[in-house]
N, C-alpha and C positions, 0 to 999 in steps of 0.2 A: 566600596561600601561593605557593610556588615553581611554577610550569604543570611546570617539569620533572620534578616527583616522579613517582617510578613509579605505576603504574597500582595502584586496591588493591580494583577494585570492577568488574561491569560491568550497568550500568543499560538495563536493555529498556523504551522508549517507546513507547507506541501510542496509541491514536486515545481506545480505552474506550467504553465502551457500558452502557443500560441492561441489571440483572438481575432486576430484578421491575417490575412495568406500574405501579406508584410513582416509579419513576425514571424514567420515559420524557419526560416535561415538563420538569422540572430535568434533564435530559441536552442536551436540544436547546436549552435555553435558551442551559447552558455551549456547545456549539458552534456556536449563531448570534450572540454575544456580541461587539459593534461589526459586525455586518453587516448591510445594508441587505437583510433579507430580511423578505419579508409576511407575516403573520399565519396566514395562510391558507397557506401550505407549508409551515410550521412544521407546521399541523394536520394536514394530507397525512400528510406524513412520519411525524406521532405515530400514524397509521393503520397505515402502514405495519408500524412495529414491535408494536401490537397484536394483527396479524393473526399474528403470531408467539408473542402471550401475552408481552407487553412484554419478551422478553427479546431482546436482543443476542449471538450465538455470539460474539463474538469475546474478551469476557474469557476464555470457557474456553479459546479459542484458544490467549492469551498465557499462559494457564496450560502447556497442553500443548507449546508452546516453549519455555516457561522451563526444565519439567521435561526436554525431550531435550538442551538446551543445558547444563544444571547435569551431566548425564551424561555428556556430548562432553568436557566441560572436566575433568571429575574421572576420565576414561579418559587423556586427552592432554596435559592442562593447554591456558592456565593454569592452575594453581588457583587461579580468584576467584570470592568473593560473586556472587551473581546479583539484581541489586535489581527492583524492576518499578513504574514510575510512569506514569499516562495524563493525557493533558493535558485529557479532556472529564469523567471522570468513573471514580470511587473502584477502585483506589488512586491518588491525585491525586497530582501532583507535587512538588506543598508535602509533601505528610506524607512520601514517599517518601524527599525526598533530607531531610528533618531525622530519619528513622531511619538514615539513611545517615552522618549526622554523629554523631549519638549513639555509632553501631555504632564510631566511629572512621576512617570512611570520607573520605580525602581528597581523592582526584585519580579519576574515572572515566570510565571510556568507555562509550558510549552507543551501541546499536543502538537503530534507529529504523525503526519496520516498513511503508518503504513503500521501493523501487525507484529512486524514479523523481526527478528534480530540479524543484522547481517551490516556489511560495510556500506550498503548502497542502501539501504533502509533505517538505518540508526547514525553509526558514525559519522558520515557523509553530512547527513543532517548537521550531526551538532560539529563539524568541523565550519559547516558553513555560516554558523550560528557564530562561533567565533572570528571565522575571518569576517564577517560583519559588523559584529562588537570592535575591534580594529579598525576597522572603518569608520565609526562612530565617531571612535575616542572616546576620551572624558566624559563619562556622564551617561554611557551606552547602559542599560540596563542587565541585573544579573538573569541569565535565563535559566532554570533547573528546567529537566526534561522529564514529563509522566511514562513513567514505567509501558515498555509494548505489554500487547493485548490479547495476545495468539488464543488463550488459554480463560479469558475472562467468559460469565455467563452472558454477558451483555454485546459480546459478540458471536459466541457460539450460539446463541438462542434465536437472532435476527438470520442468521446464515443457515440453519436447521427451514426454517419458515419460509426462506428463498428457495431452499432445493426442495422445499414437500409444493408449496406455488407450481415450480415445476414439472416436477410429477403428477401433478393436475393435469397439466397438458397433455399428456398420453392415457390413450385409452387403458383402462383397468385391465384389462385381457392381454395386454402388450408388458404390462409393470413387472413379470418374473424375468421377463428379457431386457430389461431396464440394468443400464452398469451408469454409476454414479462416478464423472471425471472430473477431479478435481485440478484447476491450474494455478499456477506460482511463475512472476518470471523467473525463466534462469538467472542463473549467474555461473559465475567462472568456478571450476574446481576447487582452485588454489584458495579462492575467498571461501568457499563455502567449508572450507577443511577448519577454518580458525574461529567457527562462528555455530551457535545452534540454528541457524535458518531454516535447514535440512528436518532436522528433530523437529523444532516449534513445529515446522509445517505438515509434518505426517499425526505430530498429537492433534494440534486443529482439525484435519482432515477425520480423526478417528473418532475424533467425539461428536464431528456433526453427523460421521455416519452411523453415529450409535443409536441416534434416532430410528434408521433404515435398517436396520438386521437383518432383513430380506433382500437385502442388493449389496453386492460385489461392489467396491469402492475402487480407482489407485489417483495415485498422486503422479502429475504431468506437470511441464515446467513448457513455456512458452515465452518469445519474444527475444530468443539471444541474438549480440550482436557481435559478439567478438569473433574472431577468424576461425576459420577452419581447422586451423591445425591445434587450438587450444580448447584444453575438454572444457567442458561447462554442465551443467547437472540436466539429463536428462530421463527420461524420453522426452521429445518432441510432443505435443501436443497432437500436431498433422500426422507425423508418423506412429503414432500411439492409436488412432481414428484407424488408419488402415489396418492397419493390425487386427485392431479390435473387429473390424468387418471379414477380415482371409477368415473367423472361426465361425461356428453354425448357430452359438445361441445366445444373442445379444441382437436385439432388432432397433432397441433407441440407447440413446444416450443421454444424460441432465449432465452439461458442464456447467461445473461453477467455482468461477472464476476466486477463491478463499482469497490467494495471495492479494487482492487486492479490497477496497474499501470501497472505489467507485465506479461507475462503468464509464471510466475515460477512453482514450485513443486504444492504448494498444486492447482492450477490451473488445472495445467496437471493432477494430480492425483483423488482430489478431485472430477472434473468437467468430464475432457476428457477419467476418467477411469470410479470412482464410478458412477457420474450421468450420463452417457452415459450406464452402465449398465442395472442401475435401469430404465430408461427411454426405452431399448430395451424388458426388461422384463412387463413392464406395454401396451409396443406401443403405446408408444406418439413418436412423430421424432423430435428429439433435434438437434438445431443447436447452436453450441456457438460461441459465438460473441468474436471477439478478445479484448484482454487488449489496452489501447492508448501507449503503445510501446513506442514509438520512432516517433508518429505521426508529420508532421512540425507542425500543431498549438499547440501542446502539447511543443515541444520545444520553439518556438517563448514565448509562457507562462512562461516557467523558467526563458526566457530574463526580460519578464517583470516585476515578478516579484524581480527581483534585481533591476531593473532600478525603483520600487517605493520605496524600501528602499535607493539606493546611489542618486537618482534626485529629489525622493519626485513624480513622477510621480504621473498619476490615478489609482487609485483601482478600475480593474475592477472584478465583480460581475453580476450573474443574480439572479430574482428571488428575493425575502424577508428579508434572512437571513441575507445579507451585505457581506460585508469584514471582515475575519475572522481578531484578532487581531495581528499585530505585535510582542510585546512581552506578553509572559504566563503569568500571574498572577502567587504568589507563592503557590496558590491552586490549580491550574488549572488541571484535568485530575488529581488525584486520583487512586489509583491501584484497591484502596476499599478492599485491604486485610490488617488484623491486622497490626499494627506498626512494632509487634515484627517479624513478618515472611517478611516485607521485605528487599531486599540487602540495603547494606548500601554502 
């Protein structure tokens, strides 16, 4: 088909997650699927989601966006369709966009719910977008992808408003001793050498501490899974919490969690289990700051960003870095692992 046709659809991508403790094995299969990952974290991690009673928040998550977003668009326009496909698990990609084709759906635009630019938050997405389209065949819809968000006001304004909620929670007389920790999952070195993740993620980090002048900020990486002996971007999270407690003037902490959009598994786990632990054991008082959710101006932003790819609108941006690019380059975001180890 013509890439030029107008837009007649817009497809929400996300990660997917199990929803009953039956899916929790075929979940992580789909998402450790060509990676060299052990047997033994695979199990970890099936723990993890256990201790939840195998369910994953974040389907209902995408539910809960779809529906403020279906509501933004049918107050403002555009008026389009709202589709919803997950690359790890149901509603899968394949079925998604061949409902999509059915419906008569030909050219769409795709929000993709992570922030931030990197192989596991961008390209991954749109390779799996492709290998779906294949799947399809004939008739599969074209899909353009909306520009990430690190840098836009309609996220950094909803994320400012979670860490000042926050800081609510500790008493006034405690807030000079307040350090502002910001988390991002890791990722491997190698990827993060071929990609701005790194950057995006300290400009986000600096503009919502721009709000807080008064408090000491750093940027922490949480949830890695690859082996020991391969670097990945750190500090620790947990081991960042300790740290932070061996010194004498820091009594609470506001983690909040930037790299992500919603408070899924490794949030809850990661943050509201592990570092809440570590942080009980040291006596520092952790407060975490919620994900932007479902915030209005975090929706109002999905609006916009469609209305500058279909009107040509403004890009908005704070801060240095600009507007991230419309379409990837065929380089763009890198896995950084060998040729031969990755899926095809």
């Amino acid at each position: 088909m013509n890439p030029n046709e107008p837009y007649d659809a817009i497809l929400i991508v996300s990660f997917g997650g199990p929803e009953q403790p039956d899916d929790v094995m075929p979940f992580l299969e789909n998402v450790l699927r060509g990676k060299n990952v052990p047997q033994a974290r695979m199990l970890e991690v099936a723990e993890h989601y256990k201790q939840f009673g195998g369910v994953s928040p974040i389907n209902e998550q995408c539910r809960l966006l779809i529906s403020a977003l279906t509501a933004e668009l049918g107050e403002h326009g555009p008026h389009l369709p709202v589709y919803w496909g997950n690359r790890n698990w149901h509603p899968m990609l394949a079925d998604t966009l061949a409902q999509m084709r059915d419906d008569g759906v030909r050219h769409a635009l795709a929000f993709m719910t992570s922030a931030f630019s990197s192989y596991s938050g961008c390209r991954q997405y749109r390779e799996d977008v492709a290998r779906a389209q294949a799947e399809v065949g004939d008739g599969a819809p074209v899909v353009d992808k909306l520009r990430v968000f690190f840098n836009h006001p309609g996220y950094i304004g909803p994320m400012r408003a979670r860490v000042q909620s926050a800081l609510e929670a500790i008493p006034a007389s405690r807030r000079t001793t307040t350090q502002i920790v910001f988390t991002a999952h890791s990722i491997p070195a190698g990827m993060a050498n071929g990609c701005a993740y790194e950057a995006q993620l300290r400009e986000s980090c600096r503009l919502v501490a721009e709000a807080f002048p008064e408090l000491p900020w750093k940027l922490v990486f949480q949830s890695r899974s690859g082996p020991p002996t391969q670097p990945w971007l750190e500090p620790d999270v947990s081991d960042y919490l300790r740290e932070l407690a061996g010194g004498q003037d820091v009594t609470d902490v506001v983690v909040s969690p930037i790299g992500f959009i919603s408070d899924h598994l490794e949030v809850l786990y990661d943050l509201d289990t592990e570092a809440a632990a570590v942080c009980q054991e040291v006596g520092l008082n952790m407060i975490r700051a919620a994900t932007v959710g479902t915030h209005p101006e975090f929706i109002t932003m999905i609006r916009h960003l469609i209305e500058e790819r279909i009107k040509g609108t403004e890009k908005h941006c704070l801060g240095g870095l600009g507007p991230s690019h419309d379409v990837c380059p065929e380089d763009c975001c890198p896995s950084g692992r060998p040729a031969a180890t990755r899926p095809v």
